[in-house]
BALUMFI-808091 format. One record per residue: residue number from 1; x, z, y of N, C-alpha, C, CB in turn. Coordinates in Angstrom, 1 decimal, always signed. Each point is the difference from the previous one (the first is absolute). Glycine has a CB too. Layout:
<rs>
{NUM,{X,Z,Y},{X,Z,Y},{X,Z,Y},{X,Z,Y}}
...
</rs>
This chain:
<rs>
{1,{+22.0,+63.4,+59.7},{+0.7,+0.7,+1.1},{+1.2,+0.8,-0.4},{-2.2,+0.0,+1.2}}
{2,{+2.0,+0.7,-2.3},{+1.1,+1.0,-0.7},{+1.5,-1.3,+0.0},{-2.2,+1.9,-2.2}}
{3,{+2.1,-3.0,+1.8},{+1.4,-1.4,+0.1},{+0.4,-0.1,+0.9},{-0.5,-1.3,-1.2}}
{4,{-0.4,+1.6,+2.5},{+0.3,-0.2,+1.1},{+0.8,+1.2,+0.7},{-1.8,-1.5,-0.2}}
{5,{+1.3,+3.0,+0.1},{+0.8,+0.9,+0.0},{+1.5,+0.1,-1.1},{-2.5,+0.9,+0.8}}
{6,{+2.2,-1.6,-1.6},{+1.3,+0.3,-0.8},{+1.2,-0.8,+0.7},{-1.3,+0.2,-2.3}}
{7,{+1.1,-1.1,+2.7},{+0.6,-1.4,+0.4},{+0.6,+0.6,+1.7},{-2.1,-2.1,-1.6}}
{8,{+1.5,+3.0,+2.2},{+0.1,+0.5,+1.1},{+0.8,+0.7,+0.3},{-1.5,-0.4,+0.1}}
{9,{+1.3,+1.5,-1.4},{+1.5,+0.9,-0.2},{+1.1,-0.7,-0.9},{-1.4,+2.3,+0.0}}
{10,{+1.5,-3.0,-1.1},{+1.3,-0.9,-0.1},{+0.5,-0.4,+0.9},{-0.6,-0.7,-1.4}}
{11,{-0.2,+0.1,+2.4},{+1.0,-0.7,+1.2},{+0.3,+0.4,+0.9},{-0.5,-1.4,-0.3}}
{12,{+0.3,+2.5,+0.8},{+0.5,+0.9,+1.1},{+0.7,+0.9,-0.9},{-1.7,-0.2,+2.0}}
{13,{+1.5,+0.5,-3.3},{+1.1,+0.9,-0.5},{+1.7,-1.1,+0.1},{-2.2,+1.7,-2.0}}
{14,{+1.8,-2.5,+1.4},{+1.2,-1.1,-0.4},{+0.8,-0.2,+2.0},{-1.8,-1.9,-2.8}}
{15,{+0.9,+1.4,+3.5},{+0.8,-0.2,+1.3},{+0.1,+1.2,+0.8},{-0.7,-2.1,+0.0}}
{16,{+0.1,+3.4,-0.4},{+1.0,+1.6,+0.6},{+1.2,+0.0,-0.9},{-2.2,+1.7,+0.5}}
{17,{+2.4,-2.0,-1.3},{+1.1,+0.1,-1.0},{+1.0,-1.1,+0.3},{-1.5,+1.0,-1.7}}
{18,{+1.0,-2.1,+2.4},{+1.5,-0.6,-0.1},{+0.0,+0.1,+1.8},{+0.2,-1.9,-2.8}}
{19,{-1.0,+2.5,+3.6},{-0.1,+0.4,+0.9},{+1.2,+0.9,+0.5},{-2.3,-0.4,-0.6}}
{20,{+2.0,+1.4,+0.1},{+1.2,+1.3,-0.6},{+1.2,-0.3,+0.1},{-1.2,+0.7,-1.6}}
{21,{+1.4,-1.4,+0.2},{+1.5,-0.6,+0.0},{+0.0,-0.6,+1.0},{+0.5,-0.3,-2.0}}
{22,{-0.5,-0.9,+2.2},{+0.6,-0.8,+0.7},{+0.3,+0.6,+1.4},{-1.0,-1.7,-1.3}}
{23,{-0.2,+2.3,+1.7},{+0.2,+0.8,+1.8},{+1.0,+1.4,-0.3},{-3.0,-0.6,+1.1}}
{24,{+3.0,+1.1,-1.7},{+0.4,+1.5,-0.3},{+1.5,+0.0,+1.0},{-1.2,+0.4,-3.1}}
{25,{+1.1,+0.4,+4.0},{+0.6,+0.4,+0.9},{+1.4,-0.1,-0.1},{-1.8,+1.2,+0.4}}
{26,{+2.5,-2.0,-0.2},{+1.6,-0.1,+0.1},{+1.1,+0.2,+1.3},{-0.9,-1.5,-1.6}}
{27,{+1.3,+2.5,+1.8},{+0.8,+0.0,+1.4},{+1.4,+0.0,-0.3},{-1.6,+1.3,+1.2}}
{28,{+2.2,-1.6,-2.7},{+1.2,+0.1,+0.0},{+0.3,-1.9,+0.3},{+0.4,+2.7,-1.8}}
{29,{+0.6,-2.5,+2.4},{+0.8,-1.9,+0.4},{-1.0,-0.5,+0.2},{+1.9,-0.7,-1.5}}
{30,{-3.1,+0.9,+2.1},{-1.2,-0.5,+0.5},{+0.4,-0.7,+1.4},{-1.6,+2.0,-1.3}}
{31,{+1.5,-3.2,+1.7},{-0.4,-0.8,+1.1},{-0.3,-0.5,+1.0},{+0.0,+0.3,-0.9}}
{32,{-1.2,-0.1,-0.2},{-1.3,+0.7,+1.4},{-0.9,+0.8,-0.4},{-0.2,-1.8,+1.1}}
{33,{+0.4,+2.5,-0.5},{-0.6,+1.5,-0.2},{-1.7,+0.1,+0.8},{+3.0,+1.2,+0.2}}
{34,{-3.0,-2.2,+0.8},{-1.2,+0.3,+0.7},{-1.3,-0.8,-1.0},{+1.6,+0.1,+2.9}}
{35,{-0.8,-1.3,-3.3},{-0.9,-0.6,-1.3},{-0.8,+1.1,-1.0},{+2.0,-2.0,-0.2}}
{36,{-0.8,+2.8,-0.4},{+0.1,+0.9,-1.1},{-1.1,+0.4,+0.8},{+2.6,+0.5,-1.2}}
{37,{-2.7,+0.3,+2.2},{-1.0,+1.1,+0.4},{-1.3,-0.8,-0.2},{+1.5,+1.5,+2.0}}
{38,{-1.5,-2.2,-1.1},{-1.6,-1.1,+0.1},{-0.3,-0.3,-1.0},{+0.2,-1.2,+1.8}}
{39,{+0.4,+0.4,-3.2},{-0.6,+0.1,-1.0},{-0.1,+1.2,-1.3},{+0.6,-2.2,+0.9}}
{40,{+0.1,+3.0,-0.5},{-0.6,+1.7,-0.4},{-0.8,+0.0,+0.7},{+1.7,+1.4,-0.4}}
{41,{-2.3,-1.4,+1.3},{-1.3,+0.7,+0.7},{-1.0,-1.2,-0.2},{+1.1,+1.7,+2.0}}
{42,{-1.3,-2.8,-2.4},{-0.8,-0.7,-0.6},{-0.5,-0.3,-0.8},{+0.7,-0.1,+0.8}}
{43,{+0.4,+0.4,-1.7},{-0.1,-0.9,-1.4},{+0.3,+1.3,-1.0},{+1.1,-2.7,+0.7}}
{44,{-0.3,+3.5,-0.6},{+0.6,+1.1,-1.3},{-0.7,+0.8,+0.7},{+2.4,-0.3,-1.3}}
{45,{-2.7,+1.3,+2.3},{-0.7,+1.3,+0.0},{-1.7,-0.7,-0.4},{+1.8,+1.6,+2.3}}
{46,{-2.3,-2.4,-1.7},{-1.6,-0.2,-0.6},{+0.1,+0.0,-1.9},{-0.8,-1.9,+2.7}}
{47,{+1.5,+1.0,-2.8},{+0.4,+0.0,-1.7},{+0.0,+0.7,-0.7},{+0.9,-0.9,+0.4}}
{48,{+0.1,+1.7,+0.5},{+0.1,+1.7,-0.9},{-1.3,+0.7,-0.4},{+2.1,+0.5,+1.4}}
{49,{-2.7,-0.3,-0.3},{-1.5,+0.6,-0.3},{-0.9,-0.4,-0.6},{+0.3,+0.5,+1.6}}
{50,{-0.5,-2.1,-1.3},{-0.9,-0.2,-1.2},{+0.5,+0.2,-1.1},{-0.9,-1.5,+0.9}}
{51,{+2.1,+1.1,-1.6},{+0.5,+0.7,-1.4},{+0.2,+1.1,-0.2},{+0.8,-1.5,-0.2}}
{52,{-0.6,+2.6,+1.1},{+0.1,+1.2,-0.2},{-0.8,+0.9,-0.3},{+1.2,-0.6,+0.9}}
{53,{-2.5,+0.1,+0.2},{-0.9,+0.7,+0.4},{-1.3,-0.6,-0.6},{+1.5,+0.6,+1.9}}
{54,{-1.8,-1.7,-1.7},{-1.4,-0.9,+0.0},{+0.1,-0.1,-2.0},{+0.1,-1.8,+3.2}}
{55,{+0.8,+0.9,-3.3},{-0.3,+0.0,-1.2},{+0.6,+0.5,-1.3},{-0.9,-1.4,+1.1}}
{56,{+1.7,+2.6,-0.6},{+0.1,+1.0,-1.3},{-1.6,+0.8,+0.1},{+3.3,+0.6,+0.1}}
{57,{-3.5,-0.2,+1.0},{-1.2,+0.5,+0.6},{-0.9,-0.4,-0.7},{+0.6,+0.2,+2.0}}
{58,{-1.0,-1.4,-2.2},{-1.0,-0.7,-0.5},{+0.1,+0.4,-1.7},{+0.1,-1.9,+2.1}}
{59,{+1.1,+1.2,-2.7},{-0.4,-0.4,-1.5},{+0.1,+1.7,-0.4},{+1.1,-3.0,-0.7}}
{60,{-0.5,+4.5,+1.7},{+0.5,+1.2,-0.9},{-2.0,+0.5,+0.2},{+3.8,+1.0,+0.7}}
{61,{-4.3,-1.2,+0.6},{-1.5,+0.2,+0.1},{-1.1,-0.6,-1.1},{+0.7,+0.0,+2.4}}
{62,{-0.3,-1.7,-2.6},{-0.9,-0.2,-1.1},{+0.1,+0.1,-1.5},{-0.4,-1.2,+1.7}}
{63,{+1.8,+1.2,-1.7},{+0.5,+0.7,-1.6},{+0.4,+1.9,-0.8},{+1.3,-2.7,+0.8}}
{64,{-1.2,+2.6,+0.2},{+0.1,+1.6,-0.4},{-1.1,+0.9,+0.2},{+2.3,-0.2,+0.4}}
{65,{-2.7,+0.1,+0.7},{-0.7,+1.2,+1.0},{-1.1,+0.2,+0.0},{+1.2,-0.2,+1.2}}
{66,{-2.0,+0.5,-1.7},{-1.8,-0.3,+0.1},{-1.4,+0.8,+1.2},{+1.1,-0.1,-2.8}}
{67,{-0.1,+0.7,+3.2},{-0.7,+1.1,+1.2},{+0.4,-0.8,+1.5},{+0.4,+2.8,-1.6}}
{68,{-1.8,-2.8,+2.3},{+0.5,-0.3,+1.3},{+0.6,+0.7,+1.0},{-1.4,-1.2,-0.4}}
{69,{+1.3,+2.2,+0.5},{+1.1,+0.9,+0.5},{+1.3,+0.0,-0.4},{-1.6,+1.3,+0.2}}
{70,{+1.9,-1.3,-1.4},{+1.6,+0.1,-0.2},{+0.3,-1.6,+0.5},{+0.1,+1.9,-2.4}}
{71,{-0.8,-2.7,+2.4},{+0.7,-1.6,+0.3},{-0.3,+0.3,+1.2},{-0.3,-1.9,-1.9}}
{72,{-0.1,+2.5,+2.8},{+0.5,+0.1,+1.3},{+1.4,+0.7,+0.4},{-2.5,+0.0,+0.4}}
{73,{+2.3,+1.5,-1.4},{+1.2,+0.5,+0.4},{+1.6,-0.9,-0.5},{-1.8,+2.4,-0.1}}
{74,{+1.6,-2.9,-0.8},{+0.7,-1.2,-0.6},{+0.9,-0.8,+0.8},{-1.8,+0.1,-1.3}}
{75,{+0.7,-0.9,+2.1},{+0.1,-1.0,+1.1},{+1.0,+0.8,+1.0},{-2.5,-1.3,-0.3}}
{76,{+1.8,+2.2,+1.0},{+0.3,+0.9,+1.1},{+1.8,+0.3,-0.6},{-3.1,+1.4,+0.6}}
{77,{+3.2,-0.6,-1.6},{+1.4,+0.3,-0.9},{+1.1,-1.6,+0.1},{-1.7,+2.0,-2.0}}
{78,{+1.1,-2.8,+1.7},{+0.7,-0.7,-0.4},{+0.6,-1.0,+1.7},{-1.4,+0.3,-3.1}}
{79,{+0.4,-0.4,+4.2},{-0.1,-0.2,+1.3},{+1.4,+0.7,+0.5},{-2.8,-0.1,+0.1}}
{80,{+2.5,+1.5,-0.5},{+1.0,+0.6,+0.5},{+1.5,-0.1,-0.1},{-1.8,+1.0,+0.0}}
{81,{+2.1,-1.0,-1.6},{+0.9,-0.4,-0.3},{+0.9,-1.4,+0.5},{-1.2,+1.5,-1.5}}
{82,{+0.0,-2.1,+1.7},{+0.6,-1.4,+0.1},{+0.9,+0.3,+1.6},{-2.5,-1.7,-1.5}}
{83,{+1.3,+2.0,+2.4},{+0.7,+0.6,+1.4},{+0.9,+0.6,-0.3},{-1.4,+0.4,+1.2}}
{84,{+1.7,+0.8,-1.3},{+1.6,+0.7,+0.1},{+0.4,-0.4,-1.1},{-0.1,+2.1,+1.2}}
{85,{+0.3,-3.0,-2.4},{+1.1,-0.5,-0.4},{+0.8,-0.9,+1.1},{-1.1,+0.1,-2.3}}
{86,{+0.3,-1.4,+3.0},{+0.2,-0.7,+0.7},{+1.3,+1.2,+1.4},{-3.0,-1.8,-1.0}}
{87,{+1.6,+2.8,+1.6},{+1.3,+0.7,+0.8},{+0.5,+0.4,-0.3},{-0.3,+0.1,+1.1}}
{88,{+1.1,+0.5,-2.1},{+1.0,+0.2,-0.5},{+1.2,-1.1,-0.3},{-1.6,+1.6,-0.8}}
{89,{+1.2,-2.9,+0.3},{+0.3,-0.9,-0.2},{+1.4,-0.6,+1.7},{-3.0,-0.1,-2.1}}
{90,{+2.0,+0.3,+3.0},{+0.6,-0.7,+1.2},{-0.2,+1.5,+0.7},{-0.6,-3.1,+0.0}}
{91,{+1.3,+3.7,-0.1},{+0.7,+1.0,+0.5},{+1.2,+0.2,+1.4},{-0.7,+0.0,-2.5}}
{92,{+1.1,-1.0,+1.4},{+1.5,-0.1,+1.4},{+0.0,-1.4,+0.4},{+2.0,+1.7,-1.0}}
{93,{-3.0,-2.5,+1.0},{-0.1,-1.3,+0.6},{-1.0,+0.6,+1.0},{+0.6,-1.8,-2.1}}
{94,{-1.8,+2.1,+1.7},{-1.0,+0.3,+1.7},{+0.1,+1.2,+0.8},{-1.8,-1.1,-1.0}}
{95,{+1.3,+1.5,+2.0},{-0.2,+1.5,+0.7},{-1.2,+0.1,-0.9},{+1.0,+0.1,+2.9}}
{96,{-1.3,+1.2,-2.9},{-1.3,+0.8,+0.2},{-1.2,-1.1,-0.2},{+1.1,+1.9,+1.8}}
{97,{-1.1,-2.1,-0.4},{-1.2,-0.5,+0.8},{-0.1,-1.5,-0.4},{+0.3,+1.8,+2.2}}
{98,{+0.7,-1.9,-2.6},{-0.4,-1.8,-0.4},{+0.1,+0.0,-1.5},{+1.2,-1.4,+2.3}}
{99,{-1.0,+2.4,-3.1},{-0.5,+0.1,-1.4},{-1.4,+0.3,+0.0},{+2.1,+0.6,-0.8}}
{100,{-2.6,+0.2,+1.3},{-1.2,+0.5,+0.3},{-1.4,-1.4,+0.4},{+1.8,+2.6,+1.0}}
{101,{-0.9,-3.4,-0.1},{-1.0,-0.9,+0.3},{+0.0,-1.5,-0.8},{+0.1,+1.3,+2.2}}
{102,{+0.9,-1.6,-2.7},{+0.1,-1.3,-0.9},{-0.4,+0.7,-1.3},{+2.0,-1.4,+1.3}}
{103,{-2.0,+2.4,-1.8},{-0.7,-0.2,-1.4},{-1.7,+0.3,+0.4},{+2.5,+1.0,-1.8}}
{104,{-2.3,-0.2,+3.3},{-1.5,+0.3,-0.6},{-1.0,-1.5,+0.4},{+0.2,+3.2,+0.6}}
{105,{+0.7,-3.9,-0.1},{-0.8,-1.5,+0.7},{+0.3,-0.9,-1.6},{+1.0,-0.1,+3.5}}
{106,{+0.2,+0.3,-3.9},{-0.4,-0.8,-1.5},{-0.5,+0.5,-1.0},{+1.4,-1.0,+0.4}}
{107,{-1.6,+2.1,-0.7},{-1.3,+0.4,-0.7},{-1.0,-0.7,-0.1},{+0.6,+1.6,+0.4}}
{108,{-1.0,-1.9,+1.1},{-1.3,-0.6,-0.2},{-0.1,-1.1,-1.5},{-0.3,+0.1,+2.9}}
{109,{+1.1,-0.6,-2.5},{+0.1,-1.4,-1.0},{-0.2,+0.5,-1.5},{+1.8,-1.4,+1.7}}
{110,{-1.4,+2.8,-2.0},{-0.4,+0.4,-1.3},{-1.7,+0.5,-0.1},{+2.7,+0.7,-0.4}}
{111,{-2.8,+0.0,+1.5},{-1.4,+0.6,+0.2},{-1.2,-1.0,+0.2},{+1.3,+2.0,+1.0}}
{112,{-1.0,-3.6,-0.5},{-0.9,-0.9,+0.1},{-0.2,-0.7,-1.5},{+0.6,-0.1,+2.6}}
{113,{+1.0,+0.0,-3.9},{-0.1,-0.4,-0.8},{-0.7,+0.8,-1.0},{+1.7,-1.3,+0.9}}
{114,{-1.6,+2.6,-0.9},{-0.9,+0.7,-0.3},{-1.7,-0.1,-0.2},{+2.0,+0.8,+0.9}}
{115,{-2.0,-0.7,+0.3},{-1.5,-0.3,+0.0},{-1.1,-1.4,-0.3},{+0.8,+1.7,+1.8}}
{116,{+0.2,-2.7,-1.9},{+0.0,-0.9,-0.6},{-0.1,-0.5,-1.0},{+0.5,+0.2,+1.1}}
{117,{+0.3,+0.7,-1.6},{+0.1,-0.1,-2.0},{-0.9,+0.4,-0.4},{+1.9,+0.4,-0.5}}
{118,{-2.7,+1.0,+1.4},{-1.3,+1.1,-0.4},{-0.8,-0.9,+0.4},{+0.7,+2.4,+0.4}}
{119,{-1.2,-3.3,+0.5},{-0.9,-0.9,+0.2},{-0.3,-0.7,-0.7},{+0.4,+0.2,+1.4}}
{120,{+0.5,-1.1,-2.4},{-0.3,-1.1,-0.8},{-0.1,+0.9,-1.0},{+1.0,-2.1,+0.7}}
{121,{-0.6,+3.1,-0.9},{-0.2,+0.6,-1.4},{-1.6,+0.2,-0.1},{+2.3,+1.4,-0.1}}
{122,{-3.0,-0.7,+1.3},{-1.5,+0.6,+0.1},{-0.9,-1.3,+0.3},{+0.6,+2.6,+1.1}}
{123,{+0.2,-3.8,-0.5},{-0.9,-1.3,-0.1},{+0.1,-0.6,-1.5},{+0.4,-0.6,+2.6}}
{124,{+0.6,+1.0,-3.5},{-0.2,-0.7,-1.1},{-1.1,+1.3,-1.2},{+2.9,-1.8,+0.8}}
{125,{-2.6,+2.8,-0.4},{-0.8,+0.7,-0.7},{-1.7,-0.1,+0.4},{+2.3,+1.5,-0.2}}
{126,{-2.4,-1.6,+1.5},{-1.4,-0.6,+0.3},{-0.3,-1.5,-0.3},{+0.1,+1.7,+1.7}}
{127,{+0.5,-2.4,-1.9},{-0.4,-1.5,-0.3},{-0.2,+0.2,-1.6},{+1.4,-1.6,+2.1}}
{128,{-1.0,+2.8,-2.9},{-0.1,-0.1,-1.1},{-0.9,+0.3,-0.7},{+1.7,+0.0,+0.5}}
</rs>
């Protein structure tokens, strides 16, 4: 199960990463701009989080950190960051209120990959 976890974060690390690039927000001599938005809110904000969040989260919890409390506060720290880098990030592209609600709706996608990773991890530690 441990190959199977490994294999799970290679490949969602590899396709947040070219995720990133390729979507990463362009408004100069841009097009279409309404594209740009829909695949930012699809494809690069979920992305972001899992790589930002989910699995720095992961390997800084199982490599460094040995206390379960600090790998919560960890997670929690590093969650956060991910958010207001993001609003900071699109600043003068959203209002308020629609920064507020598109990251906290794509978060999920880091907070589900999260729990995911922690799942196969504790099913591979129990099959073991």
């Amino acid at each position: 199960m441990k190959s199977v976890l490994k294999v799970w974060i290679i490949i969602t690390f590899l396709i947040s990463i070219f995720s990133i690039a390729i979507f990463w927000p362009r408004y100069v001599d841009n097009e279409f701009p309404l594209f740009s938005d829909i695949m930012m809110i699809l494809v690069f904000l979920p992305s972001f989080f899992i790589l930002f969040f989910s699995i720095f989260s992961f390997i800084i919890n199982q490599w460094f950190i040995k206390k379960t409390g600090l790998k919560l506060c960890t997670s929690a720290v590093l969650y956060s960051m991910s958010y207001y880098s993001l609003y900071v990030i699109f600043d003068d592209i959203w209002s308020v209120n629609m920064r507020f609600m598109l990251i906290s709706l794509t978060s999920l996608a880091g907070l589900i990959h999260y729990m995911i990773t922690y799942g196969l991890m504790f099913k591979g530690i129990k099959n073991s």
